[in-house]
C-alpha positions as CSV (number, residue, x, y, z in Angstrom):
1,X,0.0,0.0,0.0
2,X,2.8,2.4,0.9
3,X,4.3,1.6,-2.8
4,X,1.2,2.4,-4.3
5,X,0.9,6.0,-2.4
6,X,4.1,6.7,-3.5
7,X,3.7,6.0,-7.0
8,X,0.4,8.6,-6.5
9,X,2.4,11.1,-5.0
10,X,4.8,11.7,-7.5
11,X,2.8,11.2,-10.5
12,X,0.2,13.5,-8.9
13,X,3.7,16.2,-8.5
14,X,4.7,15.9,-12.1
15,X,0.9,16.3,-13.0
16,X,1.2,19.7,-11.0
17,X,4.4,20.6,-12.3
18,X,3.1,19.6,-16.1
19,X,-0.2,22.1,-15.7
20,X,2.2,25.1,-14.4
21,X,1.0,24.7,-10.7
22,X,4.6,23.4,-9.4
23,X,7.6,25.8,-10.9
24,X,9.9,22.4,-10.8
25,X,10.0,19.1,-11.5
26,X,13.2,18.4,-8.9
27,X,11.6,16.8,-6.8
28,X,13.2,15.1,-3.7
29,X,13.0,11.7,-2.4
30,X,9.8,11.0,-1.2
31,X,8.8,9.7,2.2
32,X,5.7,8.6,4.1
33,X,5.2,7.1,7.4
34,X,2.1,6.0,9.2
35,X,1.1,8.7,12.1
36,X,0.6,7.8,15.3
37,X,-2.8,9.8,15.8
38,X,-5.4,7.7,14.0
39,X,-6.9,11.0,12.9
40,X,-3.8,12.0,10.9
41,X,-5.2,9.2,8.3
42,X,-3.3,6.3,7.4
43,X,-0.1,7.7,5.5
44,X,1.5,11.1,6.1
45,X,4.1,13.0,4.2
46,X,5.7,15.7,4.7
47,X,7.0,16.3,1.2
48,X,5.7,20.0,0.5
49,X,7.9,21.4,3.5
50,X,11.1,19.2,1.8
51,X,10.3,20.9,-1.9
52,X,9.6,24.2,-0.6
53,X,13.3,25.8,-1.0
54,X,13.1,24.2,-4.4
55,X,9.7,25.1,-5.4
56,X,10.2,29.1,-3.9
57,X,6.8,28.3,-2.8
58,X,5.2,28.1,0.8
59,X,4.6,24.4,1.5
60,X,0.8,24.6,1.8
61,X,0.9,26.0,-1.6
62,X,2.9,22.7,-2.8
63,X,0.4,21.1,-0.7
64,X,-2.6,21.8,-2.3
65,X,-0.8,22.4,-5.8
66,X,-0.5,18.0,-5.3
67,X,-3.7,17.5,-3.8
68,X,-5.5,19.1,-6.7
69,X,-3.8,17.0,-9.1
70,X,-4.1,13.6,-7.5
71,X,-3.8,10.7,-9.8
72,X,-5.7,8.1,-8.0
73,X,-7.4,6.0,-10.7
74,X,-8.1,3.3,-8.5
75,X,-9.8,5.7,-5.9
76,X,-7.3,3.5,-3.5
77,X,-7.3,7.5,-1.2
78,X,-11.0,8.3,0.1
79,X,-10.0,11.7,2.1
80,X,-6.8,14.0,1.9
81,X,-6.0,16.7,4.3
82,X,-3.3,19.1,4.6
83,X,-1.9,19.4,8.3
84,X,0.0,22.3,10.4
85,X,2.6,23.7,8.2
86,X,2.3,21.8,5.1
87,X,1.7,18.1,6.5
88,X,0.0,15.8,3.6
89,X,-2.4,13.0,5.4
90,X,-4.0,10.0,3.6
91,X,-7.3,8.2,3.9
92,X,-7.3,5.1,2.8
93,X,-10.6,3.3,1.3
94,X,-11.0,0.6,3.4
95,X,-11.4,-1.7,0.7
96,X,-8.1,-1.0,-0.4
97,X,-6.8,-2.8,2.6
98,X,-8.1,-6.4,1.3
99,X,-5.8,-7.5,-1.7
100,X,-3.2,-7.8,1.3
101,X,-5.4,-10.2,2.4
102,X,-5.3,-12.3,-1.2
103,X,-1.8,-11.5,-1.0
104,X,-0.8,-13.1,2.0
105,X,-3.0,-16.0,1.2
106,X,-0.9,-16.6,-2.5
107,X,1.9,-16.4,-0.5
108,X,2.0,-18.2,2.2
109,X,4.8,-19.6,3.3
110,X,6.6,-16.8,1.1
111,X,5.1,-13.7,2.6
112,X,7.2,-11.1,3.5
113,X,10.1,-12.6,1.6
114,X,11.8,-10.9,-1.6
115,X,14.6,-11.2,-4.0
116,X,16.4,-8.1,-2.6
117,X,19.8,-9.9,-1.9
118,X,19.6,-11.3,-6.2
119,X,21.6,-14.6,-4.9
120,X,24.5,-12.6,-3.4
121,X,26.4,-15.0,-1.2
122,X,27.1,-14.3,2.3
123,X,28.7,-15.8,5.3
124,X,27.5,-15.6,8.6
125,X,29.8,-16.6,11.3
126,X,28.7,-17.0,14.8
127,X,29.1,-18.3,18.2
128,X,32.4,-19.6,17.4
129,X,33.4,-20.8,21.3
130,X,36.0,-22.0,21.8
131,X,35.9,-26.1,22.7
132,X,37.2,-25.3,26.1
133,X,33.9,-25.1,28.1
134,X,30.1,-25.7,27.5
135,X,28.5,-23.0,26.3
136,X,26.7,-20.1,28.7
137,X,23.8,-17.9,28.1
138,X,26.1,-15.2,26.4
139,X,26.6,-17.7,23.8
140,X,22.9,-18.4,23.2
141,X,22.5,-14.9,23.0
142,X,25.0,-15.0,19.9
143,X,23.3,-17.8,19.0
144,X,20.1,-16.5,18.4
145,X,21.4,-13.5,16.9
146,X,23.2,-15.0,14.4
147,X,21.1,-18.1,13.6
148,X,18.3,-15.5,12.8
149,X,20.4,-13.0,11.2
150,X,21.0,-15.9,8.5
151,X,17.5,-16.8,8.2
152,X,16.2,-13.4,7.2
153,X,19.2,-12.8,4.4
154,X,17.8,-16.0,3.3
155,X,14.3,-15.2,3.2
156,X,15.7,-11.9,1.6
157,X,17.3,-13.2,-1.7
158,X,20.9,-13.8,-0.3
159,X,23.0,-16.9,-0.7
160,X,24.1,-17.7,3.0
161,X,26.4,-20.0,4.6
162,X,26.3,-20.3,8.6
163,X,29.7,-21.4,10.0
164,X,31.1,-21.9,13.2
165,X,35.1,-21.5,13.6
166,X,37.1,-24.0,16.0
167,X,39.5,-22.3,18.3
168,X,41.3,-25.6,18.6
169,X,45.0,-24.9,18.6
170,X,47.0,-22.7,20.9
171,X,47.4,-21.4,24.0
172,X,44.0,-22.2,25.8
173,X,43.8,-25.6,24.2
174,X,47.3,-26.2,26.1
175,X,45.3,-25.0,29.0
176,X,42.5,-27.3,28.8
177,X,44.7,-30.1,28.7
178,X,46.4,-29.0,31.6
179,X,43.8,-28.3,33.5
180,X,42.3,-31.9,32.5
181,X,45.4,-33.8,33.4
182,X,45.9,-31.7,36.7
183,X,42.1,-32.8,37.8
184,X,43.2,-36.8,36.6
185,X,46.3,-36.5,39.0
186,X,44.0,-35.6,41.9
187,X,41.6,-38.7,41.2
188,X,45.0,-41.0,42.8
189,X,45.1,-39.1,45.8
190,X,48.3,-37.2,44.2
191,X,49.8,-34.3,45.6
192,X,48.0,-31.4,43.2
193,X,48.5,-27.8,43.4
194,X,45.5,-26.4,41.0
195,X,47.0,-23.7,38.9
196,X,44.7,-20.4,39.4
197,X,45.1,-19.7,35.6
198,X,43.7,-23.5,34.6
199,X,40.0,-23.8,33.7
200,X,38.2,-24.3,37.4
201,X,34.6,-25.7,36.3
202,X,33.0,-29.3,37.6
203,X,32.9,-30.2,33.7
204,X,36.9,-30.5,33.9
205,X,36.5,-33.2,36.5
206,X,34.4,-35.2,34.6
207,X,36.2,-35.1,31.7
208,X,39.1,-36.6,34.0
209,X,36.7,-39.2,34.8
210,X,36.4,-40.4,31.8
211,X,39.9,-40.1,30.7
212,X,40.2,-42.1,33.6
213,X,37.9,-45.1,32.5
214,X,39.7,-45.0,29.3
215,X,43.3,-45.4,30.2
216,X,43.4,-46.2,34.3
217,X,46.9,-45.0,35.2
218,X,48.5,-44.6,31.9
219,X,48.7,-41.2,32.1
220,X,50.4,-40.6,35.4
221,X,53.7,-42.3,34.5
222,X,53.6,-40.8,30.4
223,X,55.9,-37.6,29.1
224,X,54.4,-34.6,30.1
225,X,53.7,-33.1,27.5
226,X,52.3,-36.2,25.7
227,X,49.7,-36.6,28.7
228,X,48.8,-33.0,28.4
229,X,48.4,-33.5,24.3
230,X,46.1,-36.3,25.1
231,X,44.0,-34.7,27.5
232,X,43.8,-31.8,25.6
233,X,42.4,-33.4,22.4
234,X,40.5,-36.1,24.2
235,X,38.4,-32.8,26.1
236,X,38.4,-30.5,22.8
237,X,36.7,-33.5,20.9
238,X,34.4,-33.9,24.0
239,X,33.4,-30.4,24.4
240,X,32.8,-29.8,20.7
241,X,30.4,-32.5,20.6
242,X,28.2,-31.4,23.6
243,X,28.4,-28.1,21.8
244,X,27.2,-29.2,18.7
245,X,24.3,-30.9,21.0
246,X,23.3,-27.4,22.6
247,X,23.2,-25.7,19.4
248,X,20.8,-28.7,17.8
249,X,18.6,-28.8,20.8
250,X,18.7,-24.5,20.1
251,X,17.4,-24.9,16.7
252,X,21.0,-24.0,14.9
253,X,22.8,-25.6,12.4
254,X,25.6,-24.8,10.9
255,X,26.6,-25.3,7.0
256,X,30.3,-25.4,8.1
257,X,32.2,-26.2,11.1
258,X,35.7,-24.6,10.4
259,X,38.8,-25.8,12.2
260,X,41.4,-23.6,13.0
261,X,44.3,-26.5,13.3
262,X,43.7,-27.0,9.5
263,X,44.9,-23.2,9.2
264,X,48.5,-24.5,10.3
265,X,48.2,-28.0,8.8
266,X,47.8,-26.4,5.4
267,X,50.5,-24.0,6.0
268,X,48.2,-20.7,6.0
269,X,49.2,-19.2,8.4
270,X,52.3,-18.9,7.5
271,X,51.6,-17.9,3.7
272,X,49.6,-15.1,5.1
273,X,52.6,-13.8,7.3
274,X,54.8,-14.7,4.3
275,X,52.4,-12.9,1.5
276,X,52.3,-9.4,4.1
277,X,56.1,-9.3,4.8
278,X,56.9,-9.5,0.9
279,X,54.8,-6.7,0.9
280,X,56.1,-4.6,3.9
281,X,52.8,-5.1,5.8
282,X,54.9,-7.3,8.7
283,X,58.2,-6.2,10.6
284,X,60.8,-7.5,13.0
285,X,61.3,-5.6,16.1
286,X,62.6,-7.0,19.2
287,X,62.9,-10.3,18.1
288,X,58.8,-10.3,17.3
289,X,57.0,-10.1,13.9
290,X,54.9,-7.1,13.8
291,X,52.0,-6.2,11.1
292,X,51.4,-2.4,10.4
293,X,48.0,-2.4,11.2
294,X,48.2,1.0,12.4
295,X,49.0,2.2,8.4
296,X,45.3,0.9,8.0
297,X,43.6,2.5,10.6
298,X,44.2,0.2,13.9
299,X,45.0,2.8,16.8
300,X,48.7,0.5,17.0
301,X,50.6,-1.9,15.3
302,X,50.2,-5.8,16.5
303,X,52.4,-8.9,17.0
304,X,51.8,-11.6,14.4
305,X,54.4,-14.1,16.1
306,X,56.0,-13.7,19.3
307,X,60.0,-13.5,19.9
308,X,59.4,-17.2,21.0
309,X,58.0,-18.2,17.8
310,X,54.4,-18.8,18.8
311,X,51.9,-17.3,16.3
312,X,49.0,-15.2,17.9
313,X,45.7,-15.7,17.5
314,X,45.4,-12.2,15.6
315,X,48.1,-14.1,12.8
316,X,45.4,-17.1,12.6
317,X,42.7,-14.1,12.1
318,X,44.6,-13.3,9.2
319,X,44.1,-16.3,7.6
320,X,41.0,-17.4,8.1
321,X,39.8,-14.3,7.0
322,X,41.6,-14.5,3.8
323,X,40.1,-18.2,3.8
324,X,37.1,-16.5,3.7
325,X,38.0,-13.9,0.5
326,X,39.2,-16.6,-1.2
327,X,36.1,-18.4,-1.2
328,X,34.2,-16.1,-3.0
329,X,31.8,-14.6,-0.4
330,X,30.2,-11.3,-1.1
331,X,30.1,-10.2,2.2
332,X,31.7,-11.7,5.6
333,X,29.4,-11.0,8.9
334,X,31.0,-11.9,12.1
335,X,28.7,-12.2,15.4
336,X,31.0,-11.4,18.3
337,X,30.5,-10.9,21.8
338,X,30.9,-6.9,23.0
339,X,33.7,-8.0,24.6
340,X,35.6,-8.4,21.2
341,X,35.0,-4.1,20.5
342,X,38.6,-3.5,20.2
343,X,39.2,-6.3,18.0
344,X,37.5,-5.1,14.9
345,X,40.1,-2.4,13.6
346,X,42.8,-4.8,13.5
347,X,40.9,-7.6,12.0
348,X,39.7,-4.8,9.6
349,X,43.2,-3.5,9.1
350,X,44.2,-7.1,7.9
351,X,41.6,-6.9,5.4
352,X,42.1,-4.0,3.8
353,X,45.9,-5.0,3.5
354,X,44.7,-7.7,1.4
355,X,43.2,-4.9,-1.1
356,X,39.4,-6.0,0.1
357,X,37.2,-2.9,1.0
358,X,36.1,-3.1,4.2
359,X,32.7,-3.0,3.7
360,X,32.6,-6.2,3.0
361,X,33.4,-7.1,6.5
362,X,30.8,-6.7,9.4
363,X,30.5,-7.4,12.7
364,X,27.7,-7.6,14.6
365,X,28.4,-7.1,19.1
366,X,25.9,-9.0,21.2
367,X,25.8,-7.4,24.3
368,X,26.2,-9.3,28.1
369,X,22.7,-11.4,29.5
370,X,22.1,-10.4,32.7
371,X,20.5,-13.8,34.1
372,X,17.3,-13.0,36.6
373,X,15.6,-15.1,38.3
374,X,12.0,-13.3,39.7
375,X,13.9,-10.3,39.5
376,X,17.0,-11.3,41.8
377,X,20.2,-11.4,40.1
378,X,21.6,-15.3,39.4
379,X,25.0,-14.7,40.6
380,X,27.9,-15.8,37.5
381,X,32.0,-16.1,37.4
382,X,33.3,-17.8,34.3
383,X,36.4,-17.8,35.8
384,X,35.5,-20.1,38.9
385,X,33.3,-22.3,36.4
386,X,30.0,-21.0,38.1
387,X,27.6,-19.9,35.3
388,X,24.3,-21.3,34.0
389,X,25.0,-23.1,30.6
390,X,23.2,-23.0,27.3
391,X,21.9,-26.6,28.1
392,X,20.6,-25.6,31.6
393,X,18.4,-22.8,30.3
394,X,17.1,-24.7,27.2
395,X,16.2,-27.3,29.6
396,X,14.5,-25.2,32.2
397,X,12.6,-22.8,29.7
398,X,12.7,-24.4,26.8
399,X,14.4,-23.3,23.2
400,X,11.7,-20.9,22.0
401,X,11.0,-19.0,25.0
402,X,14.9,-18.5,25.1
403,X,15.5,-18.0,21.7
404,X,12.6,-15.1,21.2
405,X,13.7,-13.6,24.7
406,X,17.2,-13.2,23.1
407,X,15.5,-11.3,20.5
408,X,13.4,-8.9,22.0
409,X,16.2,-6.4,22.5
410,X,18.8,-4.8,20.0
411,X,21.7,-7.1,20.1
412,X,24.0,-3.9,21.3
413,X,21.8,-3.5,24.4
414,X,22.2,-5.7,27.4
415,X,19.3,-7.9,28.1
416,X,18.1,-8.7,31.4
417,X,16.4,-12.5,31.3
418,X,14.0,-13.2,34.1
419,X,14.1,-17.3,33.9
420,X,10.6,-17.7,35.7
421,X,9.1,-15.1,33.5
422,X,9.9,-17.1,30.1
423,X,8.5,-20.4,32.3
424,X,4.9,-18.5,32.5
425,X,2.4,-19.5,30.3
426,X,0.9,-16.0,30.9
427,X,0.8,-13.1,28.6
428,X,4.2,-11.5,31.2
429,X,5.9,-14.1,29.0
430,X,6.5,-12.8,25.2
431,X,6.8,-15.8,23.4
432,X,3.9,-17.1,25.2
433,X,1.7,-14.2,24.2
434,X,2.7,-14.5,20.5
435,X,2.4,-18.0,20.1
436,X,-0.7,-18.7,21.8
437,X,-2.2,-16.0,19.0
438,X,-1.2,-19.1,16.2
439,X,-2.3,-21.9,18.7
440,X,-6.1,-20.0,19.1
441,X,-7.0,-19.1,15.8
442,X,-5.7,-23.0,15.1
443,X,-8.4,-24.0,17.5
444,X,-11.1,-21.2,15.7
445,X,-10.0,-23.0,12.5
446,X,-11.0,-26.5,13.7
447,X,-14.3,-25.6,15.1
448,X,-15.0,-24.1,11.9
449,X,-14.7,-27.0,10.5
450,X,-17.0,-28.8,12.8
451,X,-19.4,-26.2,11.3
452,X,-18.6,-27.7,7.9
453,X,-16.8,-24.3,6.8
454,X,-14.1,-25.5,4.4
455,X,-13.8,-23.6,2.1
456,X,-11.9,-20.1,3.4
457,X,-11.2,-18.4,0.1
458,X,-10.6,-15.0,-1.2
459,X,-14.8,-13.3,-2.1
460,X,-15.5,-9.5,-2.1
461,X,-19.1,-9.9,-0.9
462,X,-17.7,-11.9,2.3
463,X,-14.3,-9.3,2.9
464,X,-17.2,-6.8,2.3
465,X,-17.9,-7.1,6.0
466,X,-14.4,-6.4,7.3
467,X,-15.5,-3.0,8.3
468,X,-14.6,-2.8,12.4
469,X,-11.0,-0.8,13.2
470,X,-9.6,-3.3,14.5
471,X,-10.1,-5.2,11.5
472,X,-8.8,-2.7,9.2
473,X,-5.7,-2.0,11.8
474,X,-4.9,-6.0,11.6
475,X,-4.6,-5.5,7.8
476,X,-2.5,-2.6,8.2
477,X,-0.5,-4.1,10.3
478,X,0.1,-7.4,8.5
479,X,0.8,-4.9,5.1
480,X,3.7,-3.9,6.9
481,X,5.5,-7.2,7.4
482,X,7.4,-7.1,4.2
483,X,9.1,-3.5,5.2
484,X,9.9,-5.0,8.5
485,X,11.5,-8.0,7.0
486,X,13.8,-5.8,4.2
487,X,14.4,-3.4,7.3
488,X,15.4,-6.4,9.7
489,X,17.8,-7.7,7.0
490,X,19.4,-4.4,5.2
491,X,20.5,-3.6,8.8
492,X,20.7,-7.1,10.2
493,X,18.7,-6.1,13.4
494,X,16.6,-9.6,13.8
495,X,15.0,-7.9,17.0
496,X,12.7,-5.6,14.8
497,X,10.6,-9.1,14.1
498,X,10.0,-9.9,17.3
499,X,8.6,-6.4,18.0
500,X,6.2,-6.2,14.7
501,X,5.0,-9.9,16.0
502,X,4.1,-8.5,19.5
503,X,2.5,-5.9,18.3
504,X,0.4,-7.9,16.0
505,X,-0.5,-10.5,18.6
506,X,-1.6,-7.6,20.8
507,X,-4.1,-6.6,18.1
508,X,-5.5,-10.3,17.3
509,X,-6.2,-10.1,21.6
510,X,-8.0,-6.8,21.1
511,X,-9.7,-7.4,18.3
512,X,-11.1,-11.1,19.7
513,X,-11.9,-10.1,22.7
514,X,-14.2,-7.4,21.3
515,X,-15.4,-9.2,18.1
516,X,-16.7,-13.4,17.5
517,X,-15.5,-14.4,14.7
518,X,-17.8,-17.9,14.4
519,X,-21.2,-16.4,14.3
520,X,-24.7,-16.9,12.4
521,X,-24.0,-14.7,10.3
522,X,-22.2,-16.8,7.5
523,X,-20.4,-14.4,4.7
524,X,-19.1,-12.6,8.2
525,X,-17.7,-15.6,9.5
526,X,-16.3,-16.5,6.0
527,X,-14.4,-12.8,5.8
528,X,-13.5,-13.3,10.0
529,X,-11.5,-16.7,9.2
530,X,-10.3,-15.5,5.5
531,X,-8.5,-12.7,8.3
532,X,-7.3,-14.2,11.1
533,X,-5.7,-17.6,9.0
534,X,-3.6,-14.2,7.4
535,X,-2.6,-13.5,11.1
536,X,-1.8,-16.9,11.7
537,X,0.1,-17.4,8.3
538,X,2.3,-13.9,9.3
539,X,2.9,-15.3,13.0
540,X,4.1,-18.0,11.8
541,X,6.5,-17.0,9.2
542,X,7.9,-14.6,11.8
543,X,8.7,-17.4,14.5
544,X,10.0,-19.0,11.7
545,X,12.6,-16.6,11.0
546,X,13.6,-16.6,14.9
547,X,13.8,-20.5,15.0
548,X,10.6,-20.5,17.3
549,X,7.9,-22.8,16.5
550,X,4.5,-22.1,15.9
551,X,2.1,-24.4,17.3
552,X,-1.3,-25.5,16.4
553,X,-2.1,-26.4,20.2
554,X,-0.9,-24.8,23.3
């Protein structure tokens, strides 16, 4: 509908300009928005006060200069009125409104989806943990983000790949095995000093456990740093797969699971450090291998390989995000937590080194979950091992309530999650409130068909009788999904779906609380279901998108 105003608008302009009423035909970008006073119509714009330094003309001059040429064959507008200084307000036949209806019915599964990204392939990258503990809330959170992030560039046109990278080399792998072989040790009564810097958390101890099913006291007379190896990979591989668990039971796959080991096995790593110090990018200094990241923006230049010899993580970056060029994505999106800020301008420095425009690179910051639980803060240290895991929350609130909780807030704002809230089954609990909106008109679907009403189809004489507001406002609302959709994905801001769906589920409670829709009156009740299986249709294509189900019962 908005489309169709537009086109109106600047037909009805050039008409004005074309019979001498407008001086110019410059005319700006048009805008409209919806007002939020029901009796400033259905559309505004504010388009004479934009062309009045063009036009030399007072913008209620302009104003009614459009008005009096409206091109409106269709007679889509039933009432204009020019506002305050020059404000243009649209009426819209309320007929008008019900080809969404047909539209959204053709549709279907489809609705709201477009060809906007024309194939373009893009990689989303996400969670990414590394295989040295299960995953927390902060990762779902990421999760979430990303997962949906995907989804919607999908439903938008684009070619997307979802991949997770392994962490699993380095430093804190060393760590882990450490920290595994340390907690074996103590299961013979030896004398064990924990290291502070090893990983503290009950999991560790259970991994020795099993190590020590597996191999008795093997370990406790091998080399060193054989038995550390051994732990290491033995706990890596076991983490990883209870990760790939959580993030199945959470509704996320991935396309790719990328290793960061096969970086070094391939040798590169050290081709990118090789490529960039051919070119100058990389120095010695004090025994270390720095890259000039500062000559491409980075506030400082950063180590690529210690004095000792020992890449960094930033030189493994390098590669894998080379990796990544080299296989032909359009656009990289990484979906780090906000504790990976600073990170970005060398990571971006590294890419524009390799001749890449950064704009092809994006990262998306999820900020910190503040865990509640009826209000009181659930106390967290990832350091001593004491936080509330992915697997704990899905199993105590379930995936969708967690997933569409994640979503409810801009991923750069921190999100406070009130664990008995998303266990309601009361309208405090979002999810809840959306989905029962699917599961009732489910149920109003079957008893419809108890009463032998098949047959819910597009006719004019039954849509005839959608005349009540809140019928009108449902449409209106449901028109607006597509927009929501290309918004939600041109600025990969998955929360602005969760938002439009609560908003529509709070219309559907007004509008059936006030209104039956199963009622003697047939061609009513035939235009009442034709509406709200469009409601359900939109709710569900929305979950969708989030990874929440939709279900017919509740």
């Amino acid at each position: 509908m908005k489309k169709k105003i537009l086109e109106i608008l600047y037909k009805s302009a050039l008409c004005a300009y074309e019979k001498k009423a407008l001086p110019s035909k410059n005319f700006p970008d048009i805008e409209i928005e919806e007002p939020k006073l029901k009796q400033h119509g259905d559309y505004s714009t504010n388009i004479a006060m934009v062309m009045a330094s063009l036009q030399k003309m007072a913008p209620r001059k302009i104003a009614q200069a459009i008005i009096k040429h409206i091109d409106d064959p269709e007679k889509i507008i039933v009432d204009i009125q020019i506002e305050g200084p020059g404000f243009i307000n649209f009426f819209i036949n309320k007929s008008s409104w019900y080809p969404v209806l047909q539209k959204i019915h053709k549709e279907d599964t489809k609705y709201g989806a477009s060809k906007e990204g024309n194939n373009k392939k893009f990689q989303v990258e996400f969670v990414s943990a590394n295989p040295t503990g299960p995953l927390h809330v902060g990762h779902g959170r990421c999760a979430a983000v990303g997962d949906s992030v995907a989804n919607i560039l999908l439903f938008c046109g684009y070619n997307v790949e979802k991949e997770y990278y392994t962490n699993d080399s380095g430093r804190q792998i060393n760590t882990l095995g450490r920290s595994v072989l340390m907690r074996y040790k103590e299961l013979f009564k030896s004398d064990v000093i924990f290291p502070d810097d090893c990983y503290q958390g009950s999991y560790i101890r259970d991994l020795a456990i099993k190590i020590k099913k597996i191999n008795e006291k093997d370990l406790l007379t091998s080399d060193e740093d054989k038995a550390v190896s051994y732990c290491a990979h033995f706990a890596a591989d076991n983490i990883l797969a209870d990760i790939k668990n959580d993030l199945n039971s959470f509704g996320v796959d991935f396309d790719n699971w990328f290793s960061e080991q096969s970086l070094f096995d391939l040798g590169k790593v050290d081709s990118a450090i090789a490529n960039f110090y051919d070119k100058n990018f990389i120095y010695l200094k004090d025994g270390a291998k720095w890259f000039k990241t500062k000559d491409f923006g980075d506030e400082k230049d950063r180590v690529v390989v210690r004095k000792n010899g020992q890449t960094t993580y930033f030189a493994s970056d390098i590669a894998y995000h080379m990796n990544k060029f080299e296989r032909k994505f359009e656009k990289i999106i990484n979906v780090w937590g906000a504790d990976h800020h600073g990170y970005i301008p060398r990571v971006s420095a590294s890419i524009k080194a390799q001749g890449i425009e950064t704009n092809r690179f994006n990262v998306i910051l999820v900020q910190l979950v503040n865990l509640l639980r009826d209000g009181k803060q659930v106390a967290m240290s990832t350091r001593a091992g004491e936080f509330v895991t992915l697997k704990d929350l899905i199993k105590e609130v379930g995936s969708d309530a967690a997933r569409f909780i994640f979503l409810t807030h801009h991923h750069e704002s921190p999100l406070d999650f009130d664990i008995e809230i998303a266990k309601r089954k009361t309208n405090d609990n979002p999810v809840y409130y959306v989905q029962y909106v699917h599961a009732r008109i489910s149920s109003i679907i079957r008893k419809s068909r108890e009463k032998n009403i098949d047959n819910i189809i597009f006719e004019n004489e039954t849509l005839e009788k959608l005349v009540e507001p809140e019928e009108i406002d449902l449409i209106k609302n449901m028109a607006r999904f597509p927009e929501v959709i290309k918004a939600s994905a041109k600025l990969m801001e998955p929360h602005r779906i969760p938002y439009y769906l609560i908003d529509l589920a709070s219309l559907f409670h007004s509008y059936y609380n006030k209104h039956k829709v199963l009622s003697d009156d047939f061609a009513l009740t035939k235009g009442r279901l034709y509406l709200i299986l469009a409601v359900k249709k939109v709710i569900r294509n929305g979950l969708n998108l989030l990874g929440v189900s939709a279900p017919e019962k509740m």
